[in-house]
C-alpha positions in Angstrom: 1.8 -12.2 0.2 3.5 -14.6 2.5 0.0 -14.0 5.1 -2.3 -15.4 2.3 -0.3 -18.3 1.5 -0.2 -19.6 5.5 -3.9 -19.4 5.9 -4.3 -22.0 2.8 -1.3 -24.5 3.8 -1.8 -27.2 5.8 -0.4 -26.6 9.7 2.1 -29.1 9.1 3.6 -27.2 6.2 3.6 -24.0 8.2 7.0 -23.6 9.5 9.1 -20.7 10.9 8.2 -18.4 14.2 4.5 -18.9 13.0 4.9 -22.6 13.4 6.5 -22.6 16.6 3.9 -20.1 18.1 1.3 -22.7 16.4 2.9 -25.5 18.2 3.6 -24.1 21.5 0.2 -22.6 21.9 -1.5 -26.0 20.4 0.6 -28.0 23.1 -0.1 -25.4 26.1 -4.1 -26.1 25.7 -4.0 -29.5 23.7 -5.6 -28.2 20.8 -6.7 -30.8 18.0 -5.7 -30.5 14.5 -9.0 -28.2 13.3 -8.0 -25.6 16.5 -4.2 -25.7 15.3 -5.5 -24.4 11.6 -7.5 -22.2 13.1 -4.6 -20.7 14.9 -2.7 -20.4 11.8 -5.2 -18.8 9.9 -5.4 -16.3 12.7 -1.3 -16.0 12.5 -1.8 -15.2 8.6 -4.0 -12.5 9.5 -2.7 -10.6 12.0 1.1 -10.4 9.5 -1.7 -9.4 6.7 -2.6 -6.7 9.4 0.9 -5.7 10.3 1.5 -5.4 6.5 -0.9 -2.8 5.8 -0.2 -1.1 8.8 3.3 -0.6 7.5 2.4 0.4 4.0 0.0 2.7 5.2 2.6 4.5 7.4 5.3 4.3 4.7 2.9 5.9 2.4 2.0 8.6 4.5 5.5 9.3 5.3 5.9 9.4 1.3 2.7 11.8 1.4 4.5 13.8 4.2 7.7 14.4 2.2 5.9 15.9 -1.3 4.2 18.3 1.3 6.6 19.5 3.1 8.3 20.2 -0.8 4.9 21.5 -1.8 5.1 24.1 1.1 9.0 25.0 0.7 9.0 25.3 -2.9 5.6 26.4 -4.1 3.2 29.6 -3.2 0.0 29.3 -1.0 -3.3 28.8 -1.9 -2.6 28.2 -5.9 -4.8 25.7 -7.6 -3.6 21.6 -7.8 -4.0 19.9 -10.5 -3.8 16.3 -10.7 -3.6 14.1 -14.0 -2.2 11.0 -15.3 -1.5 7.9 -12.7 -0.8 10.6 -9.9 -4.7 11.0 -10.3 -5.8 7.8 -9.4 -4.7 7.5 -5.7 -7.8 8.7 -4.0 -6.1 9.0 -1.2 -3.8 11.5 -2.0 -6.3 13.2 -3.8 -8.3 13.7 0.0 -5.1 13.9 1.3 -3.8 17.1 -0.8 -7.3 18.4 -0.5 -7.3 18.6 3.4 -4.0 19.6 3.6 -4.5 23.1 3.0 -1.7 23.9 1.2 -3.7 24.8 -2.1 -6.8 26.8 -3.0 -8.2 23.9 -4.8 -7.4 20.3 -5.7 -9.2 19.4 -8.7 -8.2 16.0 -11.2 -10.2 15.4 -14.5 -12.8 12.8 -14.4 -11.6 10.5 -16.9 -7.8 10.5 -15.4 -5.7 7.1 -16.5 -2.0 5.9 -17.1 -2.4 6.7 -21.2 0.6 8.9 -20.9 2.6 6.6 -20.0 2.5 5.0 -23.4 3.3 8.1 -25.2 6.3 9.3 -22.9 7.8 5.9 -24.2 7.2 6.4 -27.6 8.6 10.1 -27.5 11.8 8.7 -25.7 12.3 5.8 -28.3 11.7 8.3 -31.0 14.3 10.7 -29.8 17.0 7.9 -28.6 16.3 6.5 -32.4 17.4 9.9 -33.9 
């Protein structure tokens, strides 16, 4: 989030290691005002970059760990099934389906967070008993 704020603030509001980059660089080949914001804008991207890079290793790390559990715990080529919020991460979805680890992955076309609200309302009932 910090990325998408830096490319809208003005260069002299940028501060931090961006800003000194900014500056040193802008010093180094007397850049004008229009070349320093460009620079910035550039800086925002690149952390933008670096963010996704690091969720997309965290989340294949995550990915990693449910497989390896998948393997340990349950038999071979047994059908997945996906529902609920699980089913909306397409990329797991591929991800499950190329692992190999089961004879089919299939989640329902219509698959949405609805059970959410009911898994609530079961849990107040019972706590309310």
């Amino acid at each position: 989030r910090r990325g998408r704020l830096l490319a809208v603030e003005p260069l002299d509001q940028v501060g931090g290691e961006l800003g000194d980059v900014v500056e040193a660089v802008a010093q180094r080949w007397q850049l004008d005002a229009h070349d320093r914001q460009a620079l910035v804008e550039v800086g925002a991207e690149l952390a933008a970059l670096h963010t996704k890079i690091a969720a997309a290793l965290i989340t294949k790390r995550i990915f990693d760990l449910f497989a390896e559990a998948a393997e340990q715990h349950l038999p071979r080529d047994i059908p997945l099934h996906i529902n609920g919020g699980c089913g909306l991460n397409c990329d797991w979805n591929v991800a499950w389906r190329d692992h190999g680890q089961f004879s089919s992955v299939f989640v329902p076309p219509c698959t949405n967070d609805s059970g959410v609200v009911i898994g609530h309302a079961i849990a107040i009932g019972v706590q309310s008993m």
